[in-house]
BATIMAR-709752 format. One record per residue (C-alpha): x, y, z; residue number from 1. Coordinates in steps of 0.05 Angstrom, whole numbers, plus 5000, padded with zeros to 4 digits. Example, Ala and Ser with C-alpha at 12.3 -4.5 7.8 and 13.67 -1.06 7.14 Angstrom:
<pt><px>5246</px><py>4910</py><pz>5156</pz><num>1</num></pt>
<pt><px>5273</px><py>4979</py><pz>5143</pz><num>2</num></pt>
***
This chain:
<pt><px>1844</px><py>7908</py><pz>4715</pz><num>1</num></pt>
<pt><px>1865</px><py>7895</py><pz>4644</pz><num>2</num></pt>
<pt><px>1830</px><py>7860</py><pz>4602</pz><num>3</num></pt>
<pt><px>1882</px><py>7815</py><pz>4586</pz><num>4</num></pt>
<pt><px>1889</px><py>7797</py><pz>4642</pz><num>5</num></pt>
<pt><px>1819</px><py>7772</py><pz>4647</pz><num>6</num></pt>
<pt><px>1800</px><py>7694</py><pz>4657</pz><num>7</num></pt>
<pt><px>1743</px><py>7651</py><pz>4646</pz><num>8</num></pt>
<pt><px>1711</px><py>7616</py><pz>4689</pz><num>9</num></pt>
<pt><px>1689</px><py>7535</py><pz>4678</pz><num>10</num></pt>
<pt><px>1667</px><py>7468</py><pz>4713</pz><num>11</num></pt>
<pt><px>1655</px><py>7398</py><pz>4690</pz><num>12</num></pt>
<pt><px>1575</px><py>7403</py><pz>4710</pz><num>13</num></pt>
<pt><px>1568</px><py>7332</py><pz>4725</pz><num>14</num></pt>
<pt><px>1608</px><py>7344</py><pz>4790</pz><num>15</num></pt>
<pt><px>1552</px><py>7397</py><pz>4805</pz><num>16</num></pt>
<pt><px>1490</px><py>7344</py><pz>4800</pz><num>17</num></pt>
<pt><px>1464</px><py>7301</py><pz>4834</pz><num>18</num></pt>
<pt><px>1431</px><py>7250</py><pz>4780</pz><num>19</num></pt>
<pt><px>1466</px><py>7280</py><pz>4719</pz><num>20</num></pt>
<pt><px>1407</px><py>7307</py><pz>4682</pz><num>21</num></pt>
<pt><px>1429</px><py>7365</py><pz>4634</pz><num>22</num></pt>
<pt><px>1379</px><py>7411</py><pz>4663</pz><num>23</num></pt>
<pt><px>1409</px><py>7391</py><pz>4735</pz><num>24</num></pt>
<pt><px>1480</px><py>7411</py><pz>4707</pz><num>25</num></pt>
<pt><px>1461</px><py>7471</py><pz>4671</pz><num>26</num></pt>
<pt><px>1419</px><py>7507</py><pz>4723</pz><num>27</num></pt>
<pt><px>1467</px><py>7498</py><pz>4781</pz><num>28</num></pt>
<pt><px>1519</px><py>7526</py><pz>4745</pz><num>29</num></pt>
<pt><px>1480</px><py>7585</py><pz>4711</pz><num>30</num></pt>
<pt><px>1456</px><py>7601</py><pz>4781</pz><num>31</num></pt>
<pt><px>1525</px><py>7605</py><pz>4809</pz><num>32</num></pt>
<pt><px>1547</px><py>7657</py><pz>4752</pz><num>33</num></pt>
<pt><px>1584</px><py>7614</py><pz>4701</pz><num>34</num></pt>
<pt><px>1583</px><py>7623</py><pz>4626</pz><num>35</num></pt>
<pt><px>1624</px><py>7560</py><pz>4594</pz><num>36</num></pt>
<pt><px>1616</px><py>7486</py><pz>4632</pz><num>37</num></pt>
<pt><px>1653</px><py>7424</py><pz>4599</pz><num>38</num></pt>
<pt><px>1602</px><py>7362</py><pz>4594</pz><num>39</num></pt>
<pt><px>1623</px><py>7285</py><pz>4611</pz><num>40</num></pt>
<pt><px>1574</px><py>7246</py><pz>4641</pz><num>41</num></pt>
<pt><px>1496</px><py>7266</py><pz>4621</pz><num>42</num></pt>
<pt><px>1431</px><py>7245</py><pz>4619</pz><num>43</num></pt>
<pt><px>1399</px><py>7300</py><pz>4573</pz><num>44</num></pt>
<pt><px>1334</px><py>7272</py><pz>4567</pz><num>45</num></pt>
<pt><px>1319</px><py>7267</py><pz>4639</pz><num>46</num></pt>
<pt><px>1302</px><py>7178</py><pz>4632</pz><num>47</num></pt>
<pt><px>1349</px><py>7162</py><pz>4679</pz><num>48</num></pt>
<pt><px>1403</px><py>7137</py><pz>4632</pz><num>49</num></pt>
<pt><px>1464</px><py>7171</py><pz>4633</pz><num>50</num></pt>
<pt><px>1518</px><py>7173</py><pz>4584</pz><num>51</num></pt>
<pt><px>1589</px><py>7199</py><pz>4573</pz><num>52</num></pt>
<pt><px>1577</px><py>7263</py><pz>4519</pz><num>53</num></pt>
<pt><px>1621</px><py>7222</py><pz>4467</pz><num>54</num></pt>
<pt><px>1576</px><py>7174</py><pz>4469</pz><num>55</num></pt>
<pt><px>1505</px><py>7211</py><pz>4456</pz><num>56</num></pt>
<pt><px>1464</px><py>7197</py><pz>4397</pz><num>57</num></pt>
<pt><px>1464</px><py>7266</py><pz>4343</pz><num>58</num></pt>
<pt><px>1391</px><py>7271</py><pz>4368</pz><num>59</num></pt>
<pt><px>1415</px><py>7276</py><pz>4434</pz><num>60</num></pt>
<pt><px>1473</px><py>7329</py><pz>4412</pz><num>61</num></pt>
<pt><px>1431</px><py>7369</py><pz>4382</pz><num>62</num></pt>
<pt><px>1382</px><py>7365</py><pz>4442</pz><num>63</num></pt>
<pt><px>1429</px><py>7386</py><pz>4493</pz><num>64</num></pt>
<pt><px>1455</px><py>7444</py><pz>4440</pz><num>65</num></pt>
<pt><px>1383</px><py>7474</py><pz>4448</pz><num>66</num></pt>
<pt><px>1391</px><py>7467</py><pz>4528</pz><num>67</num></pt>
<pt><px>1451</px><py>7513</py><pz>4515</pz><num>68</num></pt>
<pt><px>1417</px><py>7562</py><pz>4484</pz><num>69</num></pt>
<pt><px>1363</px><py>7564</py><pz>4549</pz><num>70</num></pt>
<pt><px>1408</px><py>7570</py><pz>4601</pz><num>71</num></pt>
<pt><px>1463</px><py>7623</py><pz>4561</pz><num>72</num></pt>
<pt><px>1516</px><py>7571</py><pz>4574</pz><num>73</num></pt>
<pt><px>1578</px><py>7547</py><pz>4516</pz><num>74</num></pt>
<pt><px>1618</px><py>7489</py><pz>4519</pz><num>75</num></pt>
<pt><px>1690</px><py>7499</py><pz>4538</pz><num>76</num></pt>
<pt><px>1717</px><py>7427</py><pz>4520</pz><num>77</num></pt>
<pt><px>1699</px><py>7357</py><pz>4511</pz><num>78</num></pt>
<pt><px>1720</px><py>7319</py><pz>4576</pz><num>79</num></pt>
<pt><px>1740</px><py>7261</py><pz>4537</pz><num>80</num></pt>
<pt><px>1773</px><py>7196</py><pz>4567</pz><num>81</num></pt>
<pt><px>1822</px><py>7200</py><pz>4504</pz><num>82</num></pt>
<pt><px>1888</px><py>7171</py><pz>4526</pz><num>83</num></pt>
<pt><px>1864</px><py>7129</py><pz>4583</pz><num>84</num></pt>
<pt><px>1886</px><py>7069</py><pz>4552</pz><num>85</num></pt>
<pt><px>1952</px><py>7027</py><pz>4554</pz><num>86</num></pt>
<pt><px>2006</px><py>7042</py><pz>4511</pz><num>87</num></pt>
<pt><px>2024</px><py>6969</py><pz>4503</pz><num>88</num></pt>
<pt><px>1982</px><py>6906</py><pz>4496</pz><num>89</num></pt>
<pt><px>2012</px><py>6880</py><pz>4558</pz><num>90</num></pt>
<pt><px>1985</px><py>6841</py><pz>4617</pz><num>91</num></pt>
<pt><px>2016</px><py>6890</py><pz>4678</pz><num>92</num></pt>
<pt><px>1955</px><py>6864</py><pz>4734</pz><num>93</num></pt>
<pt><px>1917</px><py>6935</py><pz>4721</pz><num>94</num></pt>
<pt><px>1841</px><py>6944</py><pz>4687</pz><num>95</num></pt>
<pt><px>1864</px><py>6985</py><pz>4633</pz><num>96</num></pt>
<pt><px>1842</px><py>6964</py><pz>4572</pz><num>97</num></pt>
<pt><px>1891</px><py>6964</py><pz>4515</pz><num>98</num></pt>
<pt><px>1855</px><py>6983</py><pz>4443</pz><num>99</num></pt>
<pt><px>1892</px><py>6975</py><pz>4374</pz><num>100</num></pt>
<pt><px>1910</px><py>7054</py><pz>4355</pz><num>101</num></pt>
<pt><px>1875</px><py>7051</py><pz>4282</pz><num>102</num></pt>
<pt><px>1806</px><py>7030</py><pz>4323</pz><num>103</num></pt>
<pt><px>1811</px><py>7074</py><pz>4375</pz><num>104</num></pt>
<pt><px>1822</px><py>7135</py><pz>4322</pz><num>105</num></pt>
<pt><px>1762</px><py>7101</py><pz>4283</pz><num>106</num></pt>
<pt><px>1723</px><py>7096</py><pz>4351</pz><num>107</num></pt>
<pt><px>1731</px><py>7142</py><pz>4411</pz><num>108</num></pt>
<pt><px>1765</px><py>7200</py><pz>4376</pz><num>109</num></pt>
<pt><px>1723</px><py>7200</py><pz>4313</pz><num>110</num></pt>
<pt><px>1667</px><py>7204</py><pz>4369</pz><num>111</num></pt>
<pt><px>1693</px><py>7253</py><pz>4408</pz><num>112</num></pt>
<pt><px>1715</px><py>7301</py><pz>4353</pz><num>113</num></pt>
<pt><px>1628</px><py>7289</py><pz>4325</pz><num>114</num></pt>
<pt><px>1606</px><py>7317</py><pz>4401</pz><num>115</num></pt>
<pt><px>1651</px><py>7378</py><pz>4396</pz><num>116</num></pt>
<pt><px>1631</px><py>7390</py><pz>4330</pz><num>117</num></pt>
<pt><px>1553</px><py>7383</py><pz>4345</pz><num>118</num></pt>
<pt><px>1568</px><py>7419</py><pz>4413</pz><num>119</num></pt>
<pt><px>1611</px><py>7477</py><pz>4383</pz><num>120</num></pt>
<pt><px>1674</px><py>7458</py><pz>4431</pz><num>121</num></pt>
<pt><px>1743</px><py>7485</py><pz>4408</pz><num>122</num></pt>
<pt><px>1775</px><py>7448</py><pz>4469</pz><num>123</num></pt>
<pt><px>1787</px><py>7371</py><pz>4470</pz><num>124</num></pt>
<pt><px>1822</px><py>7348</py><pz>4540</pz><num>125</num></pt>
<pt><px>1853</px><py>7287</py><pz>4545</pz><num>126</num></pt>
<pt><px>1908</px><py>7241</py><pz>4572</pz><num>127</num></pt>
<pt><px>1978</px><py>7212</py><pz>4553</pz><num>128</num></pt>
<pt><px>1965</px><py>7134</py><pz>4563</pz><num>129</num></pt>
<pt><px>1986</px><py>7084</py><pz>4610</pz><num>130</num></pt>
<pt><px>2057</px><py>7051</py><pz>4613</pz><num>131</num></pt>
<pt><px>2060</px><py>6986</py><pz>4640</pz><num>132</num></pt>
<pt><px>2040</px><py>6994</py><pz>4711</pz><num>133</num></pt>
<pt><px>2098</px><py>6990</py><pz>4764</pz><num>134</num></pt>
<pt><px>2150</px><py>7011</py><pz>4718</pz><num>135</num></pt>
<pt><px>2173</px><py>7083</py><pz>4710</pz><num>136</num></pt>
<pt><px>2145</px><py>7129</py><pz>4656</pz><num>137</num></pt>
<pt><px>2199</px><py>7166</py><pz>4634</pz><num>138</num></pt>
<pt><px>2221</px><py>7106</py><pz>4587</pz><num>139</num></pt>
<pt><px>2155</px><py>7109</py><pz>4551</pz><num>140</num></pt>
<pt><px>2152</px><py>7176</py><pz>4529</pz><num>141</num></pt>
<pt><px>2187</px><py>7170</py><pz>4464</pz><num>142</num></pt>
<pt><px>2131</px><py>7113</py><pz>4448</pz><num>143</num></pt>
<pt><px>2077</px><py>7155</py><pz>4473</pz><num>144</num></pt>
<pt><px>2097</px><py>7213</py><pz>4422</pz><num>145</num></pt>
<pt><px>2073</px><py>7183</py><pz>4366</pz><num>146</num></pt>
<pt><px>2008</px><py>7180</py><pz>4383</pz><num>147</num></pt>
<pt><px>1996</px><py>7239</py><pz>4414</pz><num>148</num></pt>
<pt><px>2019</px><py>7272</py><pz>4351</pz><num>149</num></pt>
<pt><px>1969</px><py>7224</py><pz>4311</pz><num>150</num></pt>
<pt><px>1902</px><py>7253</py><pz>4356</pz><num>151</num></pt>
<pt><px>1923</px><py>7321</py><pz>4358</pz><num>152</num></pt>
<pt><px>1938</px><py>7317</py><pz>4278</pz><num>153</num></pt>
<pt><px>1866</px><py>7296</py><pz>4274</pz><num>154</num></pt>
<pt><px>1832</px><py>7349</py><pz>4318</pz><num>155</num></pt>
<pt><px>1879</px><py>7398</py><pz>4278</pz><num>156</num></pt>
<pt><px>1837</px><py>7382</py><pz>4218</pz><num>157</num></pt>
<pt><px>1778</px><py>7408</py><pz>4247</pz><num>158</num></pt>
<pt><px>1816</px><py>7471</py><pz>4286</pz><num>159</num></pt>
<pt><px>1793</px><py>7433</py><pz>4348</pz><num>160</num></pt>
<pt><px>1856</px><py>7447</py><pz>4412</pz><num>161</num></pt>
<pt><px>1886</px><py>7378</py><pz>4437</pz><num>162</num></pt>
<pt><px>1896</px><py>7393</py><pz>4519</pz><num>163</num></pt>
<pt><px>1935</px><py>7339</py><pz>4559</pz><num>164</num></pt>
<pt><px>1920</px><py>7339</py><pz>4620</pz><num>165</num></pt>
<pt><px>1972</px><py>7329</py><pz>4684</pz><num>166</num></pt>
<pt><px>1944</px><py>7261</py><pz>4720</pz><num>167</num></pt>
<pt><px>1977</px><py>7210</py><pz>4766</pz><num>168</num></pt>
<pt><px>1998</px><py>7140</py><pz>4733</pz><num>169</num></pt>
<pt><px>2003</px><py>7163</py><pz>4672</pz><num>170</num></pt>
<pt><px>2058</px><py>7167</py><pz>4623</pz><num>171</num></pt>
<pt><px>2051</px><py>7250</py><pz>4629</pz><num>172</num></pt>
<pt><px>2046</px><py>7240</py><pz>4703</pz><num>173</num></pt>
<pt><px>2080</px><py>7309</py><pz>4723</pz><num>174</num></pt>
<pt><px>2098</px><py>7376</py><pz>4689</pz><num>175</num></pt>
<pt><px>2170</px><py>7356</py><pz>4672</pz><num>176</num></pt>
<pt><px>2140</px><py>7293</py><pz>4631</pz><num>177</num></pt>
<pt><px>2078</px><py>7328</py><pz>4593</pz><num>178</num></pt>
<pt><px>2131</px><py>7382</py><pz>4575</pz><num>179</num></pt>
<pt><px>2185</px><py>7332</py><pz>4542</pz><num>180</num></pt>
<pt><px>2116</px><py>7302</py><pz>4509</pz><num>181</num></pt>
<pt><px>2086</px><py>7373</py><pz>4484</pz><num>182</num></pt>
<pt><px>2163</px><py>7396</py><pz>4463</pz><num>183</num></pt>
<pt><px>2177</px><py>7334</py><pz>4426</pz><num>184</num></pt>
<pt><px>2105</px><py>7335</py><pz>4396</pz><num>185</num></pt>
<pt><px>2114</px><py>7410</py><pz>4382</pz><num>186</num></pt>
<pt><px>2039</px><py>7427</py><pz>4350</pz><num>187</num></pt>
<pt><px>2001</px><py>7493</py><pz>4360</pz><num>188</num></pt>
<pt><px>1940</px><py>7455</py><pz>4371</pz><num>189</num></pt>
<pt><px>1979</px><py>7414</py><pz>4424</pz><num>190</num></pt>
<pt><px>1973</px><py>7439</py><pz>4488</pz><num>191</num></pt>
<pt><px>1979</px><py>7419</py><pz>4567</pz><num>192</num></pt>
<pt><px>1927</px><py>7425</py><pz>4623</pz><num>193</num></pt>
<pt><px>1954</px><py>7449</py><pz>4686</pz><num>194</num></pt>
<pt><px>1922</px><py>7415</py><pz>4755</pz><num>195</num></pt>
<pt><px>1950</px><py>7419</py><pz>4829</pz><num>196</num></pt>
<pt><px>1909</px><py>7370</py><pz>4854</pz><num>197</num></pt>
<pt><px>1931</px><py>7317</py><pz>4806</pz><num>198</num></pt>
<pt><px>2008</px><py>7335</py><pz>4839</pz><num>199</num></pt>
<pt><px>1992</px><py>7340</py><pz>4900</pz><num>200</num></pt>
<pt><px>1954</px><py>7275</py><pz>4913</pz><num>201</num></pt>
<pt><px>2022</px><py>7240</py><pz>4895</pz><num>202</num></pt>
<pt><px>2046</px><py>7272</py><pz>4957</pz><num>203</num></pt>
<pt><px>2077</px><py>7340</py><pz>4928</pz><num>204</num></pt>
<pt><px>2083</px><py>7399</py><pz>4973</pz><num>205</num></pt>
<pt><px>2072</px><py>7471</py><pz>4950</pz><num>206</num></pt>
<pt><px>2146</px><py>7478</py><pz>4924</pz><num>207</num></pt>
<pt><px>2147</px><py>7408</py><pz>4882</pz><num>208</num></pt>
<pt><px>2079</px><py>7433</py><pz>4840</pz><num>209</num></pt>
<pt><px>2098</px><py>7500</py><pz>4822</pz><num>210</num></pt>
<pt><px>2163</px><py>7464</py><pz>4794</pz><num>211</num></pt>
<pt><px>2127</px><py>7423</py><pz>4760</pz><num>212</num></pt>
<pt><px>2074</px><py>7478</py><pz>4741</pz><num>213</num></pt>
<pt><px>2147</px><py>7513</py><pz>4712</pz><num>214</num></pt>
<pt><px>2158</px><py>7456</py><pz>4665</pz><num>215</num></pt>
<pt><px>2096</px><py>7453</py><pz>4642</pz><num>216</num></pt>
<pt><px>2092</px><py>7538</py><pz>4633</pz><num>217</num></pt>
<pt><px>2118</px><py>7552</py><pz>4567</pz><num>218</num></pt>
<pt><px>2057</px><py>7498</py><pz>4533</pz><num>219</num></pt>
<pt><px>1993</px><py>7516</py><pz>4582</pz><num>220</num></pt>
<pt><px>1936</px><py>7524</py><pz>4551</pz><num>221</num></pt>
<pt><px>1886</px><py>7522</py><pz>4601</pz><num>222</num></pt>
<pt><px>1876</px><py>7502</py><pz>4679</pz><num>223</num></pt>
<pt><px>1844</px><py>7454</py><pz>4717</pz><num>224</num></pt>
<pt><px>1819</px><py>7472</py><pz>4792</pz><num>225</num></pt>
<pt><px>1827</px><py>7414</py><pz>4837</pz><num>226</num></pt>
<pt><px>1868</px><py>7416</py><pz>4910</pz><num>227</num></pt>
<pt><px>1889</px><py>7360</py><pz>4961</pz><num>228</num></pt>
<pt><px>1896</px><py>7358</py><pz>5027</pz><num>229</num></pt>
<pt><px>1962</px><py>7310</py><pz>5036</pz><num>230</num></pt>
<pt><px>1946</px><py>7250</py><pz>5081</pz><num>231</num></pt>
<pt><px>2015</px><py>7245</py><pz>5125</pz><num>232</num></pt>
<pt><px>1981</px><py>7170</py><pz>5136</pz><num>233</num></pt>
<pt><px>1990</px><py>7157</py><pz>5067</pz><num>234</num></pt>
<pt><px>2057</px><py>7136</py><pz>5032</pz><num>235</num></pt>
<pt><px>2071</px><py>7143</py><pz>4973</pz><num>236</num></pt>
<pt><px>2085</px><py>7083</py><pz>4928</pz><num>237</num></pt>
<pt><px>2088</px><py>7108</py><pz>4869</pz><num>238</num></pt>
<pt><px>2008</px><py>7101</py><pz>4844</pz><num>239</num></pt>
<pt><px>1951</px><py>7138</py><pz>4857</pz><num>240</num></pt>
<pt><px>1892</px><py>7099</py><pz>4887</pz><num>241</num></pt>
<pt><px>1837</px><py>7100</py><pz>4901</pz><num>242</num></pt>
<pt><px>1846</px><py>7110</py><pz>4986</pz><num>243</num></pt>
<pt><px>1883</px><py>7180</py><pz>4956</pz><num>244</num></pt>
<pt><px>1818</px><py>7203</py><pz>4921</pz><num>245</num></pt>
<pt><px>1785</px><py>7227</py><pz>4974</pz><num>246</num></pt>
<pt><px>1824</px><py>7282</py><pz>5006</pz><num>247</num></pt>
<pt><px>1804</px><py>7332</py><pz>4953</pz><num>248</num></pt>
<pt><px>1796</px><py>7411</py><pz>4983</pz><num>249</num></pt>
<pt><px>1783</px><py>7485</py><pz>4958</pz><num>250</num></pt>
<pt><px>1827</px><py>7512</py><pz>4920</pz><num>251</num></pt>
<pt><px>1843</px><py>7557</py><pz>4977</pz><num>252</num></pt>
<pt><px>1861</px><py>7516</py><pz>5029</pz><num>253</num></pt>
<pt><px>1895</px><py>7461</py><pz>4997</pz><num>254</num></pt>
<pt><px>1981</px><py>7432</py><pz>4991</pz><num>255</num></pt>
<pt><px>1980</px><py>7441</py><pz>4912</pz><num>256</num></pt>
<pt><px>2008</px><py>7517</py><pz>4919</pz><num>257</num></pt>
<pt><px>1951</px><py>7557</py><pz>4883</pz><num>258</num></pt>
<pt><px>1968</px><py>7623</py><pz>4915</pz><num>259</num></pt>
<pt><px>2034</px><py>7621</py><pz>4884</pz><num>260</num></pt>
<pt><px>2013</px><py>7593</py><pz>4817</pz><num>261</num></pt>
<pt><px>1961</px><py>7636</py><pz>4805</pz><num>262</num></pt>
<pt><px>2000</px><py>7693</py><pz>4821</pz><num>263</num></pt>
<pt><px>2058</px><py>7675</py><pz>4772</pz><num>264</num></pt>
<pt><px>2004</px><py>7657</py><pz>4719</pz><num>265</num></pt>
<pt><px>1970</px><py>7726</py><pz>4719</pz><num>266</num></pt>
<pt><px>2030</px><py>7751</py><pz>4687</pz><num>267</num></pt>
<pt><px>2019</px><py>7689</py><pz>4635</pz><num>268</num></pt>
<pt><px>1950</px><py>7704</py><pz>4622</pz><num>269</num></pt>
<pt><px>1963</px><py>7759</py><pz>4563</pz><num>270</num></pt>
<pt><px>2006</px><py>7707</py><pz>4524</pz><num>271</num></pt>
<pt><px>1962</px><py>7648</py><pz>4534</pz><num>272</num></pt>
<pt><px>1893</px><py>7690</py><pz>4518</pz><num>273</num></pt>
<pt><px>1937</px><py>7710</py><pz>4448</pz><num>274</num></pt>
<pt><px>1944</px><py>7628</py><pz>4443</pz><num>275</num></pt>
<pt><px>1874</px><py>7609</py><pz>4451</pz><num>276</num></pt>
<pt><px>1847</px><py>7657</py><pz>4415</pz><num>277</num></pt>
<pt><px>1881</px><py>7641</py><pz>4355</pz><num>278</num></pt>
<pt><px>1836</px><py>7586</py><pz>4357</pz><num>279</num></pt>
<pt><px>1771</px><py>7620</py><pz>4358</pz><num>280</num></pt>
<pt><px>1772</px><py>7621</py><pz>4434</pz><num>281</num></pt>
<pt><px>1748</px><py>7675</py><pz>4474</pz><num>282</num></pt>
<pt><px>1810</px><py>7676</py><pz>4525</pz><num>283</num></pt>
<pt><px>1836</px><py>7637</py><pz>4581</pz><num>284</num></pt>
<pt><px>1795</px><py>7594</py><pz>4619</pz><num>285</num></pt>
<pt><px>1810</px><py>7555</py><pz>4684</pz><num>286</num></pt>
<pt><px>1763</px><py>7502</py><pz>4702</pz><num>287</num></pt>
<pt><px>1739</px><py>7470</py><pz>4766</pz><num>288</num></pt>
<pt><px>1737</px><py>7404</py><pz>4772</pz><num>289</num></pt>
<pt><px>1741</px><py>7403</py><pz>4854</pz><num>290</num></pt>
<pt><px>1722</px><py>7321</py><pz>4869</pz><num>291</num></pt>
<pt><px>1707</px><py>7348</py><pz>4941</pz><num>292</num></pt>
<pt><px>1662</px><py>7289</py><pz>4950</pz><num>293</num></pt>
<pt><px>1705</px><py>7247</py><pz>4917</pz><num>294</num></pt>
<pt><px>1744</px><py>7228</py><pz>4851</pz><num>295</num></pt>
<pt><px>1754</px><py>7168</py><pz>4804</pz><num>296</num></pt>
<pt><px>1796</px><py>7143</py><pz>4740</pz><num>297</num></pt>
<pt><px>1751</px><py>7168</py><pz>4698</pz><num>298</num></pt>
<pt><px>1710</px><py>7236</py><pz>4736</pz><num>299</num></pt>
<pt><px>1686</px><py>7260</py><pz>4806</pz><num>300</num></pt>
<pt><px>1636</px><py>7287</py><pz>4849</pz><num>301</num></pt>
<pt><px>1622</px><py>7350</py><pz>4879</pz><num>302</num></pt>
<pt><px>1549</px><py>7355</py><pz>4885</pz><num>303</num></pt>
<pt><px>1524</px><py>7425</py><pz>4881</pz><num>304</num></pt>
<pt><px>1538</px><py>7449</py><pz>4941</pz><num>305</num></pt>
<pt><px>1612</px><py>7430</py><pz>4936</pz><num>306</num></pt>
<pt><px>1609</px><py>7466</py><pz>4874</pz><num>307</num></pt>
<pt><px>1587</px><py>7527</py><pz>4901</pz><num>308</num></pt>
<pt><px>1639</px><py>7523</py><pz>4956</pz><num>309</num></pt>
<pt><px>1688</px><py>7500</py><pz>4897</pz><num>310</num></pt>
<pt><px>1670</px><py>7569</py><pz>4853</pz><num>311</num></pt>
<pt><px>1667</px><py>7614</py><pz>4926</pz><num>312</num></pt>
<pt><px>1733</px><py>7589</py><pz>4942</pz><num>313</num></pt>
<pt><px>1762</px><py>7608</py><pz>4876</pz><num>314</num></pt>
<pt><px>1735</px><py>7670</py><pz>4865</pz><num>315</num></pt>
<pt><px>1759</px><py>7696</py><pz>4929</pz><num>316</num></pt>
<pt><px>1825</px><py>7665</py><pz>4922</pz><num>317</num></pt>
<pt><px>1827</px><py>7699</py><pz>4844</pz><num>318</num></pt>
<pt><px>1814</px><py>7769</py><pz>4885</pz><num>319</num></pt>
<pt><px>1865</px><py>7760</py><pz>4923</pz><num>320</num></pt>
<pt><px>1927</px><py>7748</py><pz>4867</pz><num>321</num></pt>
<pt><px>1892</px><py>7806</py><pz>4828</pz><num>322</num></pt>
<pt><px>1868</px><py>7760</py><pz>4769</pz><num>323</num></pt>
<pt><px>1798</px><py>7787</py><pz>4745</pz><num>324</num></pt>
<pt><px>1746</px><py>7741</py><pz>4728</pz><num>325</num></pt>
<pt><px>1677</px><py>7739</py><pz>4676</pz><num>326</num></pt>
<pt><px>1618</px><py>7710</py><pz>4712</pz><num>327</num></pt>
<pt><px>1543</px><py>7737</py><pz>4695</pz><num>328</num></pt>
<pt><px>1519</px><py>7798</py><pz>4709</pz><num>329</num></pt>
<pt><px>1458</px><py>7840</py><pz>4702</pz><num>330</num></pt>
<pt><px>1482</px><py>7862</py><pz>4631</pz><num>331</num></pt>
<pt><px>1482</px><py>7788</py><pz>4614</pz><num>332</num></pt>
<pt><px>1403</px><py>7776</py><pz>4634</pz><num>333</num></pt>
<pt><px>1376</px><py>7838</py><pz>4605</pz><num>334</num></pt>
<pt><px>1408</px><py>7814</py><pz>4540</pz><num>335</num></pt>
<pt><px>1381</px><py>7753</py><pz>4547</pz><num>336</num></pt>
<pt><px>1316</px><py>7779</py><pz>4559</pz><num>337</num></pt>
<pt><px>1316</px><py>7816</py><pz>4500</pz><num>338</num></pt>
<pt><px>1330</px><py>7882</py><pz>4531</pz><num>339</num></pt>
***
C-alpha cells in the first residue's frame, strides 16, 4: 500500500468514557491503538468537574499537555462548538442562543484558538450557524459567508485549519450548501468535514450522501465517522431531533454509504494528505465520532465499548476498500520505552 494513501486514525475520547476524566479518555483510546484523539468535554484533574477543552484554565492546558506526553497521544483538532449560534438575533421558538459577532470572536474563538495553541492542535472544527428555524437555509448562505470568512481569517493568523463540519439544521446542512459556503469563502485554511451520519439521519439513502459527499469533494479536509440506521417510523420534517439521535450504527452496517465513499476517497487521499500537510499536518485523518449510545446538539456517547466496536468496525471496513491505516505498533512502544 502506498503511503499516500495512508490515513490516520482519530476519535473525540469523551465518547469513549464513562465520567470524562482525561486519564479515562486517554487510556481507552491508547489501548485500542490510536495515536491522535480530538478533546471536548474533560475533567483532567479527575474532581469530578467536567469542562468543554475551550473552557479549561492554562493550568489545566498545560496539565492535560503532560497527560499527552504519558499516554503517546497528539491532538488532532479542537472540537469546538464554534458556529452553533444563530445567525440572526431573532426569536424563531428554538434554544439557540444568538451572540453579537465582535463578542463571540472576543469570547469563544479567542478561547478556542488559546486551547489549540496550548494543546498543539492544527485542526479547529466547527459549524456554519443557525438560520431562523423553520425556514430554508439556502437563503442564508450569502449572510453566513461573512463570518465564516472572519473565524477562519483569525485561525489563519495562527496557521491553525478552519473545518466545517456537515450537520443537520444548520445553515451548511448538506454537501451542496457547505460547498457554495467553502467556494464563496475560498481560503486555504478553510476547509469542510465530511460525515454520513449527519446525512443520513435526515433520512438520506446511500445514493443522496455520496452526492452530497461529491459536492463537498473538491474542499475535504478531513472525515468524520458516524452512521445511522434510518428509522422508516420516522418522517422527515425537515429538523433533526432529538427522537433521530439515537439510531446511530458502525460504520459498517449503516444507510450513510461508507463502502462507496471510502472507496472513491482512497483515490482522494494523495491530494488531501498534500493539503493538510501544508499545514504542518502529518496526513489525512478520519475521525470517529460513532454516538452509538446516543448523540446531542452539542456531542455524544459511545462509552468504551462502543468505541471499540466503533474503531473494529472501521478498521475492518478500511481493509476492505484497500485504504491503509496507522494505529500503534510494537515499534511505537519500544520507542516509547526508550528502546
Amino acid at each position: 500500500m502506498s503511503h499516500n494513501t495512508t490515513i490516520y486514525l482519530s476519535a473525540f475520547a469523551d465518547e469513549a468514557a464513562n465520567r470524562k476524566t482525561a486519564v479515562e479518555q486517554l487510556s481507552v483510546l491508547s489501548a485500542l491503538g490510536l495515536k491522535y484523539y480530538s478533546p471536548r468535554f474533560i475533567d483532567v484533574t479527575g474532581s469530578g468537574t467536567v469542562k468543554h477543552v475551550v473552557e479549561l484554565s492554562d493550568g489545566e492546558l498545560a496539565q492535560l499537555a503532560e497527560l499527552h506526553k504519558e499516554y503517546g497521544m497528539s491532538v488532532t483538532s479542537i472540537g469546538s462548538r464554534i458556529g452553533k449560534i444563530k445567525l440572526l438575533n431573532q426569536e424563531d421558538g428554538s434554544h439557540n442562543k444568538f451572540i453579537p459577532f465582535d463578542e463571540y470572536m472576543a469570547g469563544e474563538v479567542a478561547s478556542t484558538i488559546r486551547a489549540a495553541k496550548a494543546l498543539g492542535a492544527k485542526l479547529i472544527r466547527g459549524f456554519s450557524f443557525y438560520q431562523p428555524k423553520g425556514e430554508a437555509p439556502d437563503g442564508y448562505v450569502d449572510q453566513a459567508v461573512p463570518l465564516v470568512a472572519k473565524i477562519a481569517e483569525e485561525f489563519g493568523k495562527h496557521g491553525i485549519v478552519y473545518g466545517l463540519e456537515v450537520e443537520a439544521n444548520l445553515i451548511g446542512q448538506n454537501g451542496k450548501m457547505l460547498a457554495e459556503l467553502a467556494s464563496k469563502i475560498d481560503r486555504d485554511n478553510l476547509v469542510v468535514i465530511f460525515d454520513g451520519g449527519n446525512l443520513s439521519s435526515q433520512n438520506m439513502d446511500p445514493v443522496q450522501c455520496f452526492k452530497e459527499y461529491e459536492a463537498m469533494r473538491p474542499y475535504i479536509g478531513w472525515i468524520h465517522i458516524k452512521d445511522y440506521s434510518i428509522d422508516p417510523a420516522l418522517e422527515w420534517k425537515g429538523h433533526v431531533d432529538e427522537e433521530r439521535l439515537k439510531n446511530f450504527v458502525p460504520a459498517n452496517i449503516g444507510d450513510s454509504g461508507h463502502e462507496l465513499i471510502l472507496r472513491d476517497f482512497r483515490e482522494q487521499i494523495p491530494a488531501v494528505t498534500a493539503r493538510m500537510q501544508k499545514f504542518g499536518l502529518p496526513g489525512t485523518f478520519l475521525e470517529l465520532e460513532p454516538h452509538l449510545k446516543g448523540g446531542g446538539q452539542f456531542g455524544g456517547f459511545s462509552g468504551p465499548d462502543g468505541m471499540g466496536v466503533a474503531v473494529r468496525s472501521l478498521c475492518s471496513l478500511l481493509d476492505y476498500v484497500g485504504i491503509d491505516y496507522n494505529l500503534r505498533t510494537m515499534a511505537d512502544i519500544k520507542a516509547a520505552r526508550g528502546f
